[in-house]
C-alpha positions as CSV (number, residue, x, y, z in Angstrom):
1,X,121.4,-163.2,-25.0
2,X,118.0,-162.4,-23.5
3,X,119.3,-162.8,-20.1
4,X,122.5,-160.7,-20.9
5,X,119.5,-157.9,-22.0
6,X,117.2,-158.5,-19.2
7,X,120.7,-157.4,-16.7
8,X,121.4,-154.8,-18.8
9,X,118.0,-153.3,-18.6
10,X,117.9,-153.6,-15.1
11,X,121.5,-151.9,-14.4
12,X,120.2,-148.7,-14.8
13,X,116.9,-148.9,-12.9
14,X,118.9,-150.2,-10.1
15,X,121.4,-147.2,-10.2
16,X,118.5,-144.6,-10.7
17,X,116.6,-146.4,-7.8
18,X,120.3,-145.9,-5.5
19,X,120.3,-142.1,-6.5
20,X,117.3,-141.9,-5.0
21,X,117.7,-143.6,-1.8
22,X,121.4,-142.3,-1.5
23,X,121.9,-138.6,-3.6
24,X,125.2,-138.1,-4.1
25,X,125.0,-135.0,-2.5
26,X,122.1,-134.9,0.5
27,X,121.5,-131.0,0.5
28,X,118.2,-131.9,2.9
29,X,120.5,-134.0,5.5
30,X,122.9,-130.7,5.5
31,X,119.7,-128.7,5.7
32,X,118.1,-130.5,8.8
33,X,120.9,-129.8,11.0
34,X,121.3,-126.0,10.5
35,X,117.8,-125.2,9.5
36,X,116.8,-122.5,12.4
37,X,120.2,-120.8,11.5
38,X,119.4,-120.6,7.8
39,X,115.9,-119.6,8.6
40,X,116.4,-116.9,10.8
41,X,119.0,-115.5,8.0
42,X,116.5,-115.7,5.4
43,X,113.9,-113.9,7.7
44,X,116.7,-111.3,8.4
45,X,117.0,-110.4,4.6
46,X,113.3,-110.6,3.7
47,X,112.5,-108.2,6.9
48,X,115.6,-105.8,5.5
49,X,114.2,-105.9,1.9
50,X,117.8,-105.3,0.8
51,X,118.0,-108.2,-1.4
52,X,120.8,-107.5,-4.2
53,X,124.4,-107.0,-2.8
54,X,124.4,-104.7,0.7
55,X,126.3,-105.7,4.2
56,X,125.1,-109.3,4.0
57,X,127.4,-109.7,0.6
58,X,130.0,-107.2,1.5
59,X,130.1,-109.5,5.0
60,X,130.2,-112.7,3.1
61,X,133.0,-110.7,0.8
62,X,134.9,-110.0,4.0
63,X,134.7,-113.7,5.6
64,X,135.7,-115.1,2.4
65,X,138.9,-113.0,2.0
66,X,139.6,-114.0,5.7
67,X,139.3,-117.8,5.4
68,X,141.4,-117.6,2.5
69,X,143.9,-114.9,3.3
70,X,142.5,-112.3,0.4
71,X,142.8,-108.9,0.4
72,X,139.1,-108.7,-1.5
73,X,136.4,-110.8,-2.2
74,X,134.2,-109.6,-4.6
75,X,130.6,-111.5,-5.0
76,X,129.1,-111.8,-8.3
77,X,126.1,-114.2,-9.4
78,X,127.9,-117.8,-10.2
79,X,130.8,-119.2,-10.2
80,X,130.8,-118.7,-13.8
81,X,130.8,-115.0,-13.9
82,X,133.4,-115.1,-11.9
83,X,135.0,-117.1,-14.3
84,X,134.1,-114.5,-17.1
85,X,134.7,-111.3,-14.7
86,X,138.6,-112.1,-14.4
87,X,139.1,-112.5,-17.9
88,X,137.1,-109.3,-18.4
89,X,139.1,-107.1,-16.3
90,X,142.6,-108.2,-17.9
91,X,141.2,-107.5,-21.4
92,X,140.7,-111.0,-22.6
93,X,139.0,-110.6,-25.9
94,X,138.9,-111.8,-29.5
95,X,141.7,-113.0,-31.0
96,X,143.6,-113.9,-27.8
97,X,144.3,-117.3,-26.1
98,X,143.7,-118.3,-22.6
99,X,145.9,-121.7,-22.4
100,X,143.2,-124.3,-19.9
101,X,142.5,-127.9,-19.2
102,X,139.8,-129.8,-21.5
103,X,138.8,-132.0,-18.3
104,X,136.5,-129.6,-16.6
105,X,132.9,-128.4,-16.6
106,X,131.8,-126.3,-19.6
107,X,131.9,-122.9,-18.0
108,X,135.5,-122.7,-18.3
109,X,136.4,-123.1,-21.9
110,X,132.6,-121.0,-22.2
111,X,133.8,-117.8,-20.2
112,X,136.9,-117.5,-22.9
113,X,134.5,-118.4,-25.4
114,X,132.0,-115.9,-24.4
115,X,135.0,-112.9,-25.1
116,X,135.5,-114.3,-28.4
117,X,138.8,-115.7,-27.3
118,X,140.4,-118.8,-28.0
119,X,140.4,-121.7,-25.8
120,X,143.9,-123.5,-25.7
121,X,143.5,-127.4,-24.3
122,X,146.7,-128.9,-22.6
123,X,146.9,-132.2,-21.3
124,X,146.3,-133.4,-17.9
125,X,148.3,-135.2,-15.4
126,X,146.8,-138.9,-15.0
127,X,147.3,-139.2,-11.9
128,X,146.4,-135.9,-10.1
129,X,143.3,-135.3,-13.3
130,X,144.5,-131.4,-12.8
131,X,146.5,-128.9,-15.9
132,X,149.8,-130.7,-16.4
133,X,152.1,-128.0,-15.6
134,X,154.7,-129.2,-17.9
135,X,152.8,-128.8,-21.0
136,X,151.7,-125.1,-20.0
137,X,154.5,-123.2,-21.3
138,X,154.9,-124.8,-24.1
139,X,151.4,-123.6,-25.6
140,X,152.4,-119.9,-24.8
141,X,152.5,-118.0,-27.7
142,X,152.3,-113.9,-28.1
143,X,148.5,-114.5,-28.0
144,X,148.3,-115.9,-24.5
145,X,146.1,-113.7,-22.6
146,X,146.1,-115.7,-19.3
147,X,146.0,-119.7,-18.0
148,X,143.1,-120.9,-15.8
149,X,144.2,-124.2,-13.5
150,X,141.0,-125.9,-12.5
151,X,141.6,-127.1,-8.6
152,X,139.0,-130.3,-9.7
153,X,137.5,-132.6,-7.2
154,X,139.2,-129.9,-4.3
155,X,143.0,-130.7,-5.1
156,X,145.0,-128.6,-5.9
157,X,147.0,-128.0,-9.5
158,X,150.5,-127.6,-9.1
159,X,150.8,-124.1,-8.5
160,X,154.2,-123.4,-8.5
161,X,155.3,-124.1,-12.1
162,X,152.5,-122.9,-13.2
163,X,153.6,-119.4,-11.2
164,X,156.6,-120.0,-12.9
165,X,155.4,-119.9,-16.3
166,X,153.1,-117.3,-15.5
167,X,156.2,-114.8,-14.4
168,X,158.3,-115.8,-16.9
169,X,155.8,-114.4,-19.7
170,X,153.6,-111.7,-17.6
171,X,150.3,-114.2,-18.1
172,X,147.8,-113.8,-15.0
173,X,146.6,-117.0,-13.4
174,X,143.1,-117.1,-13.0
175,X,142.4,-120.3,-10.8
176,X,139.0,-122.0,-11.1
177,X,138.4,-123.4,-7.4
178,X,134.6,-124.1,-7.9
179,X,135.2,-127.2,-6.0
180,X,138.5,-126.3,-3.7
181,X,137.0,-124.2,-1.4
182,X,139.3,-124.5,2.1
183,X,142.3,-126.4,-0.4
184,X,145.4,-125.4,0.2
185,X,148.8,-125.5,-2.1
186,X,152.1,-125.7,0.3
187,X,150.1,-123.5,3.3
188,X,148.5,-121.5,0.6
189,X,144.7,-121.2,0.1
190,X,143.8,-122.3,-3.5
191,X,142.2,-118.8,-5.1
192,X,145.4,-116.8,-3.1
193,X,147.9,-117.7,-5.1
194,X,147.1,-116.5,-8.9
195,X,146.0,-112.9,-10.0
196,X,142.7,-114.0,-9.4
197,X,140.6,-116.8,-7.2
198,X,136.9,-118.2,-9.0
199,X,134.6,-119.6,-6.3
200,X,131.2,-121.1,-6.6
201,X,128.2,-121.6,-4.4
202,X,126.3,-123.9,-6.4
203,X,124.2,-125.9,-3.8
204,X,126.5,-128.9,-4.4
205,X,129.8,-127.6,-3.5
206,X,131.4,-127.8,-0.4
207,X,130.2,-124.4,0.9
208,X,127.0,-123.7,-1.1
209,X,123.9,-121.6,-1.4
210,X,120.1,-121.9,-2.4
211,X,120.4,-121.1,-6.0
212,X,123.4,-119.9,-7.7
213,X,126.1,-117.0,-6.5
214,X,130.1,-116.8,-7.3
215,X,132.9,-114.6,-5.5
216,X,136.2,-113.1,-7.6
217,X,139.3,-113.3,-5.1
218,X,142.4,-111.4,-5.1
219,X,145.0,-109.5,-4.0
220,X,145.4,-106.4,-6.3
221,X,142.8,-103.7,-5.0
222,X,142.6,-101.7,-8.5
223,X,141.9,-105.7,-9.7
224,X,139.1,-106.1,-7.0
225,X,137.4,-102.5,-7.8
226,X,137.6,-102.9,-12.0
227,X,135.3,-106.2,-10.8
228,X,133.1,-104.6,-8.2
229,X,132.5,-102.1,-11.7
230,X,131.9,-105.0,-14.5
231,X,129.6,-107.1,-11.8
232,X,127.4,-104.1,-11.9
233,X,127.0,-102.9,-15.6
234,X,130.3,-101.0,-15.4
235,X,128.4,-98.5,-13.1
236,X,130.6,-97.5,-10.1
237,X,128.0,-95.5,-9.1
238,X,124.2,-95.6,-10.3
239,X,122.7,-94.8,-13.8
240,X,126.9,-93.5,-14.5
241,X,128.5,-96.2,-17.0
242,X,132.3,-96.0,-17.5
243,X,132.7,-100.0,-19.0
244,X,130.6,-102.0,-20.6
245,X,129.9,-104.7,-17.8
246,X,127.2,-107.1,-17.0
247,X,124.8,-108.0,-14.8
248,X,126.5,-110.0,-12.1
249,X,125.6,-108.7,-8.8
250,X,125.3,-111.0,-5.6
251,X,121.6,-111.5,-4.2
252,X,121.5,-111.0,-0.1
253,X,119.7,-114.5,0.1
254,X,122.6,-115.8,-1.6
255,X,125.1,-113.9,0.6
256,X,123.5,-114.9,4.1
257,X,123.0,-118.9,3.7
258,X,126.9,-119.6,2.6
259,X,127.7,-117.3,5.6
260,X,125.4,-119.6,7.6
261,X,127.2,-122.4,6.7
262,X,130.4,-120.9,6.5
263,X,130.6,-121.7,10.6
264,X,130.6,-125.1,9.6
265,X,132.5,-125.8,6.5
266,X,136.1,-126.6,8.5
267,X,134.1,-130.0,9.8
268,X,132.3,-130.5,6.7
269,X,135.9,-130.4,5.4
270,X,137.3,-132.8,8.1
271,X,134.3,-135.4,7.5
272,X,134.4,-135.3,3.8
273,X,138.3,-136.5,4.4
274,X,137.5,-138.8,6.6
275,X,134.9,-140.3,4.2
276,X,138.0,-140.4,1.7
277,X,140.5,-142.2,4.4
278,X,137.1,-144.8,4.7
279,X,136.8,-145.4,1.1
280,X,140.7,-145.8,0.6
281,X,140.9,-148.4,3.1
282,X,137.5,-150.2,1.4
283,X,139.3,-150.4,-2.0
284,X,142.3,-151.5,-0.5
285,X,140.4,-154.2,1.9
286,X,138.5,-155.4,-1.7
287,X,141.8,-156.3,-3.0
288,X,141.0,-154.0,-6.0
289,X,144.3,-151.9,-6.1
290,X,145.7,-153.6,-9.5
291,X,141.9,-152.3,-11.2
292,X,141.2,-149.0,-9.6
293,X,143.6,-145.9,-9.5
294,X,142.1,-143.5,-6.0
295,X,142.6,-140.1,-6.0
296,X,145.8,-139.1,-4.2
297,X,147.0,-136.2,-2.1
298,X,150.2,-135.0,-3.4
299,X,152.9,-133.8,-0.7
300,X,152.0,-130.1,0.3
301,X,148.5,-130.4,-0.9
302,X,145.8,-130.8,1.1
303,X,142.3,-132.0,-0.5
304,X,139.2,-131.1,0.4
305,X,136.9,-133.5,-1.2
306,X,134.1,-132.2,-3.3
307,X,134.4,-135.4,-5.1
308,X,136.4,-139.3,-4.4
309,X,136.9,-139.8,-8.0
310,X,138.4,-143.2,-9.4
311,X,139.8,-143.9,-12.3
312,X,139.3,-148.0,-13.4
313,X,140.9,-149.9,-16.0
């Protein structure tokens, strides 16, 4: 027994001791090979002095639409607001339902929370880890104020039954691709496909900022302008309030570095699959097949990669 205690103790000071030597995410790696880019577009906002929204966000906005076919982009302060910014602007409040998946990070079931609306947890498929499609409809009910697929890891959910429920009972489809950036569903962009598109640029996803910042897809332009109103305190124009709204606007400094590294996200893309096809072949190679279930890549899909999840026995 001492032995089995003196492994166990030293299990997690090993793994703590790999973070640090290998960081699941080396932000100052991506850094070093674009740093005079990023600089000079920090110096460019600084010297402007035009720090909250202006043409860097409305420029991000418009790059964003065009790599994923939108007709607006609107930028808001995290991937979270956007979250809560969709559900705002198609009325989700207290007492209604927004049917989601359990396996995701808090700020989805928060947003609906946050309205004073109701959660509603469906099961997941075991294979994909994504909304299983075939339990969606079933949790409709005359409360259900919209669904939210979460795109995890960068694969997609299965977006055509889940369309299909959502025209059947007039639900919008707000899809959560905090970590799909560049995914596609059957040669659509995930966050072109529902009413709405939710995008982070938490420094750790695929395309991501210095601090936190969001953008609100879609292809409705009185959707896109009741959101360019509630990121800014309801105000369309200053000091005149016609919702009540929140404070969600987009910092420049947050705007310029994703549009930095926006140049380079379809080879980040390519490498981080590559790095999948690598670790595929290793678990296969290991013999380990009967012990670990790999993520998989579903015909029509195409997977971008924030995260090689495994699922073991």
């Amino acid at each position: 027994m001492p032995a089995l205690e003196t492994a166990l103790g030293v299990i997690p000071k090993f793994v703590t001791a790999r973070k640090e030597l290998f960081p699941f995410v080396d932000l100052q790696a991506q850094h070093s090979g674009i740093r005079g880019d990023v600089m000079a577009a920090v110096t460019r906002v600084l010297d402007s002095q035009h720090l909250i929204l202006g043409q860097e966000v409305s420029s991000l906005e418009k790059e964003i639409g065009q790599l994923i076919d939108a007709n607006s982009a609107v930028g808001c302060a995290s991937g979270s607001d956007a979250l809560l910014l969709a559900l705002m602007v198609v009325n989700v409040g207290s007492g209604d339902e927004v049917i989601t998946t359990p396996f995701t990070f808090i700020a989805t079931a928060g947003s609906i929370a946050r309205l004073g609306a109701l959660p509603v947890f469906v099961d997941i498929d075991p294979v994909t880890f994504n909304l299983d499609w075939k339990s969606v409809e079933a949790a409709v009910t005359p409360r259900t104020k919209a669904i939210i697929p979460v795109h995890l890891f960068g694969l997609a959910a299965e977006m055509a039954k889940i369309m299909e429920v959502s025209g059947a009972y007039d639900v919008p489809v707000i899809e959560y691709a905090a970590q799909a950036i560049g995914a596609r569903y059957k040669d659509q962009h995930l966050g072109n496909i529902g009413t709405f598109g939710c995008f982070s640029f938490f420094p750790s996803k695929n395309l991501g900022g210095a601090g936190d910042g969001g953008m609100v897809t879609t292809n409705a332009p009185e959707l896109a302008e009741r959101l360019s109103i509630a990121r800014a305190h309801g105000s369309r124009r200053k000091y005149y309030y016609e919702v009540v709204g929140a404070n969600s606007r987009l910092d420049a400094l947050q705007a310029a570095i994703p549009r930095v590294k926006l140049n380079h996200l379809p080879e980040w893309i390519e490498a981080r699959r590559c790095n999948a096809c690598r670790y595929q072949s290793l678990f296969s190679e290991a013999g380990l097949g009967g012990y670990v279930a790999l993520p998989t890549e579903p015909t029509g899909t195409y997977h971008v990669y924030n995260q090689f999840s495994v699922r073991v026995q």
